[in-house]
N, C-alpha and C positions, 0 to 999 in steps of 0.2 A: 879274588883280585881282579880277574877278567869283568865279573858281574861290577863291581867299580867303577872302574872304568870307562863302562860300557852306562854306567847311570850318569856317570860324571858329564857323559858328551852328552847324552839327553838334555842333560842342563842347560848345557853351553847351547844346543840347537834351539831349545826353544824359549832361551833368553833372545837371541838374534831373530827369531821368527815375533815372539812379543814386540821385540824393536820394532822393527817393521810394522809389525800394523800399528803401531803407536806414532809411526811417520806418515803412514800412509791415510791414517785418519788426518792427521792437523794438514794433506794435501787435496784430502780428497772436496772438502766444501768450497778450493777453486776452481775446481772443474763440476762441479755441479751442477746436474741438468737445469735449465731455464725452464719452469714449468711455463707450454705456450698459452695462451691469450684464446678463447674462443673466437671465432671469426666473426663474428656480428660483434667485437668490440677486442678490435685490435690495441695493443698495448702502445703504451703514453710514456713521455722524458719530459722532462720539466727539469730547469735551472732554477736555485735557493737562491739570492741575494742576500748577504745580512751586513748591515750598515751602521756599525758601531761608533758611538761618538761620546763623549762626557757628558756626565747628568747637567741639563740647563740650555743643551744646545738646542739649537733650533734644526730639524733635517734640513739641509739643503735639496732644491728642487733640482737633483742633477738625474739623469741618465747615462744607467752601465749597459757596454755594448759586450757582446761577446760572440763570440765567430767561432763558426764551422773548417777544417782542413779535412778535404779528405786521403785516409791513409791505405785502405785496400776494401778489394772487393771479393769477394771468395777466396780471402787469403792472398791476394796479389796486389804488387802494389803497379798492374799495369790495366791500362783500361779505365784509367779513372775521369777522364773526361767524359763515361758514360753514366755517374754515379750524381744525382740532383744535387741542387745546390740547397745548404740547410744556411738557413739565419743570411744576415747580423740578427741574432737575438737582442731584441733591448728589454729593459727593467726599469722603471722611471721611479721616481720620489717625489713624495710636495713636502710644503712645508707644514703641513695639520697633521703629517706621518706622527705619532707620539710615541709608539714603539710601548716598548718596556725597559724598566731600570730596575740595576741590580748592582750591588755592591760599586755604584754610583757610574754605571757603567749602563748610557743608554741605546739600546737595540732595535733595529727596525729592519725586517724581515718582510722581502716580497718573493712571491714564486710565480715565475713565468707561465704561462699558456704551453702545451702541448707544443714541443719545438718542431713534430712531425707535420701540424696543421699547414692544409696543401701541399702538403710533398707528395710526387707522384715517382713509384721506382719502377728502373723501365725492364725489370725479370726478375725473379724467384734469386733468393742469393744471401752472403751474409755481406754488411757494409759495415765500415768502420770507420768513423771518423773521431778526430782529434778536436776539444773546445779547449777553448781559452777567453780570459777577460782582455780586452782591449784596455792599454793605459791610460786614457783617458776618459773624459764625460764630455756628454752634449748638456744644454739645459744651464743650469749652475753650475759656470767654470768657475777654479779657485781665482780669489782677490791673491794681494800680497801678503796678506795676514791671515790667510785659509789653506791648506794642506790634504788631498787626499793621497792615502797609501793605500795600494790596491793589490789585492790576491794576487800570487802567484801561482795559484794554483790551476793544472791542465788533467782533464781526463778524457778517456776516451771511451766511445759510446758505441756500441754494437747491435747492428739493429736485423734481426732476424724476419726474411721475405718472405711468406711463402704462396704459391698457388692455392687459389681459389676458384674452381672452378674455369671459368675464363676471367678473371680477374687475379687481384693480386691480396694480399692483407699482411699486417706485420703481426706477427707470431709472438714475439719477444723484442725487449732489449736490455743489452745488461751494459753497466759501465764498472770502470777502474781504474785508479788512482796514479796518474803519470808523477804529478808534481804535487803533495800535498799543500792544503790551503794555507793550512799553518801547524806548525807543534801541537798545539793543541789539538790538534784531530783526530781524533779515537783511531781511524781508520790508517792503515798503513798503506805505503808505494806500494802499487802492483794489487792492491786487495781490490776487492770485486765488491761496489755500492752499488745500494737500489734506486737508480734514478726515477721512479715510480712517482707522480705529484702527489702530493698529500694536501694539499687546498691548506691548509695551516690549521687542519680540524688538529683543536689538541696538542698544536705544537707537530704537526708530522706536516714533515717538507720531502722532496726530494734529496739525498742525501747529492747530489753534486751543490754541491754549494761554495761559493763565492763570499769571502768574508775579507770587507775595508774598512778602513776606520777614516772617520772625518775629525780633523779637529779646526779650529777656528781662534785666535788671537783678535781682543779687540783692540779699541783704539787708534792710533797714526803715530806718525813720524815726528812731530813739532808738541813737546809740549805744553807749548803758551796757548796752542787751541784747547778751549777746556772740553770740550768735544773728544775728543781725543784721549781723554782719562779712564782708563780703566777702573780703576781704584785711585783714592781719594785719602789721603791721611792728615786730617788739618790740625793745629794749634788754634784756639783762642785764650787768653785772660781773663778774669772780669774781676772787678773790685778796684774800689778807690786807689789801693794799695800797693797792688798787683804791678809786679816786677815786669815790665814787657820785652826789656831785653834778657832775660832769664832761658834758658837753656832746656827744655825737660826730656829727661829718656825714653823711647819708645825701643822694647826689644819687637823686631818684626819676624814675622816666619811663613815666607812663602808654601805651598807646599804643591806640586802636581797635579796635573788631573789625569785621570784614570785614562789611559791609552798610550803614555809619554812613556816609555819603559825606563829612563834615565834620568837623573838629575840635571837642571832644564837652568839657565842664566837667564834671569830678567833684569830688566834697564828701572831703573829710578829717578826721578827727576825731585829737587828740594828747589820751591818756589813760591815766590811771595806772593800774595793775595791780589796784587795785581795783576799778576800773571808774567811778571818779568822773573827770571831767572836768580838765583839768590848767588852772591858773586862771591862770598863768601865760605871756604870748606873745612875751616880750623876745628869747627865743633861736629866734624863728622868724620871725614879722611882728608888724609895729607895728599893725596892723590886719586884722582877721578877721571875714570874715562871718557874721552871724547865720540859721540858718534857722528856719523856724516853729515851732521848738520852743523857742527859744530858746538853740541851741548854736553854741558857736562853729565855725568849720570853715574849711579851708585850699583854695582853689581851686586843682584840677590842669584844663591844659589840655595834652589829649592832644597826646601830640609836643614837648614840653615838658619838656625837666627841673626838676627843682624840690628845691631844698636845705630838709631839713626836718632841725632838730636834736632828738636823743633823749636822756632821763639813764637813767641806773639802775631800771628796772621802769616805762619809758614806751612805749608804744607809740601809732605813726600805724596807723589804722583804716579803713578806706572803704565805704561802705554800695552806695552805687548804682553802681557799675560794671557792666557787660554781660557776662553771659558769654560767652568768647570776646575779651574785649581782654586784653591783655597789660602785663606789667611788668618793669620791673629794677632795681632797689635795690642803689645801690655807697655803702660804708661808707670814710668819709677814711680814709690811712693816719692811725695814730697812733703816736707812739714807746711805747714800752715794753709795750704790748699787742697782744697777740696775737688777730686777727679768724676766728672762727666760724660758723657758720649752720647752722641746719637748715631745708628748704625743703621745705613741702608744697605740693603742686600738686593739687588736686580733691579731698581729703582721702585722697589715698595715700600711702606711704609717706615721711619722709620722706628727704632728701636731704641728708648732710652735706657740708660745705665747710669747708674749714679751712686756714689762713695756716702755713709752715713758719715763718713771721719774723715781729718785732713791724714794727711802722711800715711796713707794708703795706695797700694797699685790697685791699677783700674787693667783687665783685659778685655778686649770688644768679644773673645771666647772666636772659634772658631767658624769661618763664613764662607762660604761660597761665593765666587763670581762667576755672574749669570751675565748678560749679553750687557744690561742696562745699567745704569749708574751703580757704584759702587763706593759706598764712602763710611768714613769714619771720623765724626767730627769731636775731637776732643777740645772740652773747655776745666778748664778751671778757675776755681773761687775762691777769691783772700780771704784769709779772715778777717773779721769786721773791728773797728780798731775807733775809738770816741775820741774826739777832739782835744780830751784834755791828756792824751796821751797813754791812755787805761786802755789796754787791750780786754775787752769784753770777755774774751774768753777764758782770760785769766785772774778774771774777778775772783773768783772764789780763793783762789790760791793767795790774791794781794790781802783778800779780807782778812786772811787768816794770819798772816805776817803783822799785818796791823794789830790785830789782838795779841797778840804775844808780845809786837813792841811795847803796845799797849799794859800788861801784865807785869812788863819787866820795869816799865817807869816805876809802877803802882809800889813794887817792892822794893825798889830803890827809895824812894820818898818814904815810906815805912818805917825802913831801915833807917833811915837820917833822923826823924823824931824820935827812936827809940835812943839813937845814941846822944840828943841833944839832950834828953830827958834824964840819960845816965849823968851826963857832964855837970848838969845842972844841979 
């Protein structure tokens, strides 16, 4: 019984003692020694930038600044007006930056210079300072139709001094994670990152990094300037025949670009080919909102289809879309017309489409908007109809009525001389 008992607790003891190093492992690699630096090549910090924007965009040529606080020096947070001054760090952009794109998601990653270059430290000691991005940019500040969101993210940088002979050299530096950059960040609050440059060999940066996203809306505010059009949805007719005051359905569907995390409301504009405003809303909504200019407009909400009807030289127009979100535009079938399109995408080439058969839907299929014209021009075609009131196309079908009229006289007249002949 004793001997039981006496095994029983052994258990218990060296369950608690297992605990234990099973804690003291998943603590021990934050406090892990800093292997130092040899002295003839003291150890380097470098800040990541990455500058994410929608596929199509252009970088903007801005400038992120980021700054130094200092927080202590051997552990104290007194004495710090003896502690050098590091940065404004800057990190600059052009516009020939091309990055990389991924799951339409385009990237542009710079790493700064050595943030220690020309710092002089005036004693042997450990120093600690706090970075942060500054909320703004030099260079390319945003328009009213451009937007940058900027990291929140703060770490702090620890830079180990040590004696060199009669001189001084940095031994080490480690940093860790005050405010993470974003959700996304592998790394957790309080964890210990290697701020070490990685030159971008390979994809290896310093892990402090800074991650914003640029997005861009084109177009303006008026849109009778055609300038100002983002995308482009037109009507034409063609044929002799061809109804111009006729009506045809376009189901539209905006859809996001990659950085928008939510369902996004864009403006629409229905206007005639002169460029005047179409006064008219019975064949689209009973009510339309006004924006501050006094124009009417059709709310899309991304993800969303939305039935906008067009006549004869009408086009739907949208000013503030992002570049980078997408669309598609499908045209009802219709009987006796034959559907067309030509589709520009960024202002290249563009893209014809066209129906073998009338009373068919036409979609322009799914497009990107890029910076540059964006359009969709649908036409359609009557069918061809002869003067004498013979629709062409239903030749075959009249010919064959005629024969059978034809057929049925034959056997009627037949039938009359067989029974004149009886009578007789």
């Amino acid at each position: 019984m004793i001997k039981s008992k006496t095994t029983k607790f052994l258990r218990q003891i060296a369950t608690v003692i297992l605990t234990a190093v099973i804690c003291l492992g998943s603590v021990i690699p934050a406090f892990a020694t800093v292997e130092p630096s040899a002295e003839d090549k003291p150890a380097a910090a470098s800040i990541t930038k990455k500058l994410n924007m929608p596929e199509g965009t252009t970088t903007p040529g801005a400038t992120f600044t980021f700054t130094f606080t200092k927080k202590s020096i051997d552990d104290k947070d007194v004495g710090l007006d003896t502690m050098p001054v590091i940065g404004p760090i800057n990190i600059g952009f052009t516009g020939n930056d091309t990055g990389t794109t991924k799951e339409s998601v385009k990237t542009v990653i710079r790493e700064s210079d050595n943030v220690l270059n020309g710092i002089t430290f005036p004693h042997a000691g450990v120093y600690v300072y706090e970075i942060e991005e500054v909320q703004s940019v030099t260079g390319y500040k945003p328009g009213s139709n451009e937007t940058y969101t900027y990291s929140p993210a703060k770490y702090t940088i620890t830079i180990y001094v040590k004696n060199k002979n009669s001189d001084l050299y940095v031994a080490a530096i480690t940093s860790s994670i005050v405010t993470k950059d974003s959700e996304s960040q592998a790394s957790q609050t309080g964890e210990k990152i290697d701020p070490t440059p990685g030159g971008g060999t390979d994809g290896n940066y310093s892990k402090m990094i800074f991650t914003n996203t640029y997005l861009k809306a084109g177009g303006g505010s008026d849109p009778t300037n055609s300038d100002n059009h983002v995308l482009t949805v037109s009507k034409a007719v063609v044929g002799d025949y061809a109804d111009r005051t006729r009506y045809f359905a376009f189901a539209i569907t905006v859809t996001r670009p990659a950085g928008i995390s939510k369902e996004t409301i864009y403006k629409a504009y229905v206007m005639n080919k002169d460029a005047t405003q179409v006064e008219t809303s019975e064949k689209n909504y009973n009510s339309l909102s006004t924006d501050n200019n006094n124009f009417k407009y059709i709310e899309f909400t991304t993800g969303t289809p939305l039935t906008v009807n067009l006549r004869h030289d009408q086009k739907l127009v949208f000013n503030d879309l992002h570049i980078g979100s997408s669309y598609v535009a499908v045209e009802s079938a219709v009987e006796h017309y034959i559907a067309a399109a030509d589709v520009t995408v960024n202002g290249g080439t563009a893209i014809n489409l066209k129906n073998d058969s009338h009373n068919t839907a036409l979609s322009t299929e799914t497009r990107m908007i890029g910076e540059n014209k964006n359009i969709a021009a649908f036409t359609n075609t009557y069918r061809s109809i002869t003067p004498t009131g013979v629709v062409i196309n239903n030749l075959p079908f009249i010919l064959i009525l005629l024969l059978a009229a034809g057929a049925l006289i034959g056997f009627i007249v037949v039938k009359s001389r067989k029974k004149n002949r009886y009578l007789s």
